[in-house]
N, C-alpha and C positions, 0 to 999 in steps of 0.2 A: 370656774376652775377647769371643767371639761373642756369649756371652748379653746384655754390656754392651753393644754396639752396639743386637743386636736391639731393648730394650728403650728405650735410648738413641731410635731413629728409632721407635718407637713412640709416642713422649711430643709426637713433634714436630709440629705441625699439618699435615694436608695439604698445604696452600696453599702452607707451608714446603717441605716436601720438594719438591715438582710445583717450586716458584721456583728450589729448588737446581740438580735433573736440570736444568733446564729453560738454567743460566746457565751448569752444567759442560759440555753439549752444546754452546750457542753458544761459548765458550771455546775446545772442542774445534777445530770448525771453524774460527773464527777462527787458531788457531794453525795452522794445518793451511795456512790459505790465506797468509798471511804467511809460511811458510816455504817454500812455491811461489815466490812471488814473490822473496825474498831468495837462494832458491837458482837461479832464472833469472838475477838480475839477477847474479849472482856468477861463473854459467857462464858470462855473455855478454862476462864483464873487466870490469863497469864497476867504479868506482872510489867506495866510500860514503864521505863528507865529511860526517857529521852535525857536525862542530866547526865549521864553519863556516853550518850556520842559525843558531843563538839570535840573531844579530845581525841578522838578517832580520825576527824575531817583537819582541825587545825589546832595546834597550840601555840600560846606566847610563853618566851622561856625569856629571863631577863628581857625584857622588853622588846624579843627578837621574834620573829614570824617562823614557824617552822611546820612545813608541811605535813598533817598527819597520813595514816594509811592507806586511807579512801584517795587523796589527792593526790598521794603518790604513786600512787594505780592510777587513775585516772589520766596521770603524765603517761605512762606505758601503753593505757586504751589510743592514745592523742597520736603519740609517737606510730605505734602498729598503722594506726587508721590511714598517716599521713603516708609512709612508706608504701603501705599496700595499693594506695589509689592511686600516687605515680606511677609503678610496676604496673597495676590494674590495665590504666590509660597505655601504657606501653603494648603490653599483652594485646587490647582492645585493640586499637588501632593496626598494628601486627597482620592478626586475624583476620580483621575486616578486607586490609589490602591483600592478603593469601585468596581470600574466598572473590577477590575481580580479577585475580592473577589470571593469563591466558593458560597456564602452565595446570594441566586435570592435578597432577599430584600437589600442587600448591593448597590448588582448591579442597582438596579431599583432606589432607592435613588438617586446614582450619576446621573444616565442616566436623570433622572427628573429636579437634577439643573443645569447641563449642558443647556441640550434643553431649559429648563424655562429661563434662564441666558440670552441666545444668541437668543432668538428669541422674545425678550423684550426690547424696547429705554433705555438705559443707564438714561435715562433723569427721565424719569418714573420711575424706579430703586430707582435714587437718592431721589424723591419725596415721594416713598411709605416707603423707609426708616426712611425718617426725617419727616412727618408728620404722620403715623400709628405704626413705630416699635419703636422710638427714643421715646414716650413720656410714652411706655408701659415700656421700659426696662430703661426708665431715663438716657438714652443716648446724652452726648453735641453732639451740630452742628459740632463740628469736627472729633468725634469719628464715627456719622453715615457716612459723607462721604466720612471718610475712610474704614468704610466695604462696602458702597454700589461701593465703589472703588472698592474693593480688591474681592467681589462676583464677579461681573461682569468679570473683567478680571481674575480670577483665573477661570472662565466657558471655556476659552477661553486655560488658559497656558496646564489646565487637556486635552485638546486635544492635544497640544505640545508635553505634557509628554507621553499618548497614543500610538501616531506615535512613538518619542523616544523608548518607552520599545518594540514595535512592531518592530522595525529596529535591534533590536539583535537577531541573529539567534538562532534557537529552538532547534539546537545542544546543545550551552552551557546551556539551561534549562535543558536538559535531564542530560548533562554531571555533572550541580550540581547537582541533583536529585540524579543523582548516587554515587555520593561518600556519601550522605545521609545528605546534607544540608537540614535544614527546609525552610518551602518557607520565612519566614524573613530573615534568611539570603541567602537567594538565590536573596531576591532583595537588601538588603544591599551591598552583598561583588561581588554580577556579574551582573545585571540589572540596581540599579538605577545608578552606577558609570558609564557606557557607555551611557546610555538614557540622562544622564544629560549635559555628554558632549557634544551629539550629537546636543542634543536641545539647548546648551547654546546660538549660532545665532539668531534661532527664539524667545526665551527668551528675548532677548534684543532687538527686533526688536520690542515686545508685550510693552515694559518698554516705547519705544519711544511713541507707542497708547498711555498708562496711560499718558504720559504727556501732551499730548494735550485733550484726554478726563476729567482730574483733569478741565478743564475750566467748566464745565457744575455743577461746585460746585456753583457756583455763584448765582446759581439759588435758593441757599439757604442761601443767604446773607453770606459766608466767605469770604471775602477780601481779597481772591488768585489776581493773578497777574491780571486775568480781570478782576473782580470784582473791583480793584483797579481801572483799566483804565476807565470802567465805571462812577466808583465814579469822578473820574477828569474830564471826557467830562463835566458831568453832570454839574459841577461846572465852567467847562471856556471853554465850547464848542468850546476843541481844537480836533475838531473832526478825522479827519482825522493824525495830527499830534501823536497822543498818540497812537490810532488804528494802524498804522505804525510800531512806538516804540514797543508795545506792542508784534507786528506778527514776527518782529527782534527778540524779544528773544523768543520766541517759537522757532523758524528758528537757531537758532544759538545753544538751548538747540538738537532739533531733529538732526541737522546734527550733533553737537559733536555724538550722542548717534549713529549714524548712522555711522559713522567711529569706530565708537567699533563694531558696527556691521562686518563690513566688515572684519575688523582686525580679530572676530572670525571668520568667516566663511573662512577665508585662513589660520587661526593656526589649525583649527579645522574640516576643511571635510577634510572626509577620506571615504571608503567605509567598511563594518565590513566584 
């Protein structure tokens, strides 16, 4: 029986083996840490009611499908996330062209909301948004948090796209130069088309951030998916049970987005 094994995980790809240790380990811990927690929350008396979420996440009413709270929020988290990281990419890109602009005030511009952006709580952000700039510019609650979205991390992509356009070598700038491309199309038809691909990985890795920092809207009363779960403790202090639910689909949204990641970064690196 040993020798069948032996020869068994000999057949089997590196890659393979390294992905197995690699899932039985997380596993591991995971289990390890959920039973920490299950076994506090049991010493402490509390009292677990999972029979009483499903009707929070979905119910059937006459045989019809009707979204409960949690995934009605969730639509809100999806909608924010989608919004923000268009604007984000807008913003990004913006920026990054400001900061190669020949024009010093161009440059100084960017370099000012970069640094301001990232070296400021997202939280804070969202605050001075919706209480100082949303009442001057007559802005709803879901339109401020989607720019204090999309500023924030569009500080963040404008670095992405940066390194991107820097990773193409200064050959083919002189090379379009020479045949007498304008610098717009010098980054249309040979710059941003590489820099974009190159970046597409860490772009979606940024998209992963946005969706868990889209949580910190709540703090301005929209009814994203915690803000929801909130709303429900608050009401049937099913505390630990819906908090649970709730970090399940964060977790299940980040790793789907997280295997797109990976998927580009093996369609996708190359060296220039």
């Amino acid at each position: 029986m040993q020798h069948f094994f032996r020869k068994f995980f000999h057949f089997i790809h590196p890659e393979t083996r390294f992905f197995a240790v690699d899932l039985a380990m997380y596993l591991a811990v995971m289990s390890v840490f959920l039973w920490s927690i299950f076994s506090g929350a049991e010493a402490s008396g509390y009292n677990w009611q999972w029979n009483r979420v499903p009707r929070y996440i979905f119910t059937f009413t006459d045989g019809t499908f009707h979204f409960g709270p949690l995934l009605t929020g969730l639509g809100i988290t999806l909608e924010i996330t989608c919004y923000s990281m268009v604007l984000a990419f807008l913003f990004g890109l913006t920026a990054v062209l400001l900061r190669y602009s020949k024009s010093i005030i161009a440059r100084y511009i960017a370099l000012l909301y970069v640094e301001l952006i990232r070296n400021t709580p997202l939280m804070l952000q969202v605050l001075i948004m919706y209480f100082v700039i949303a009442p001057v510019l007559e802005m709803e609650r879901f339109l401020s948090a989607v720019l204090a979205l999309a500023l924030f991390e569009g500080a963040y992509i404008a670095e992405i796209f940066r390194a991107g356009i820097g990773s193409v070598p200064k050959g083919q700038w002189e090379a379009a130069e020479s045949v007498g491309l304008s610098r717009f199309h010098i980054y249309r038809l040979v710059v941003l088309p590489q820099a974009i691909r190159a970046t597409l990985p860490p772009l979606t890795g940024q998209a992963v951030s946005l969706v868990k920092d889209s949580a910190l809207v709540s703090v301005i009363a929209i009814y994203d998916l915690t803000m929801q779960g909130q709303a429900i403790i608050s009401e049937t202090y099913l505390t630990f049970e819906i908090w649970f639910i709730v970090a399940l689909i964060y977790l299940l949204i980040t790793v789907s987005l997280s295997f797109v990641v990976h998927f580009l970064e093996k369609k996708y690196s190359y060296d220039f």
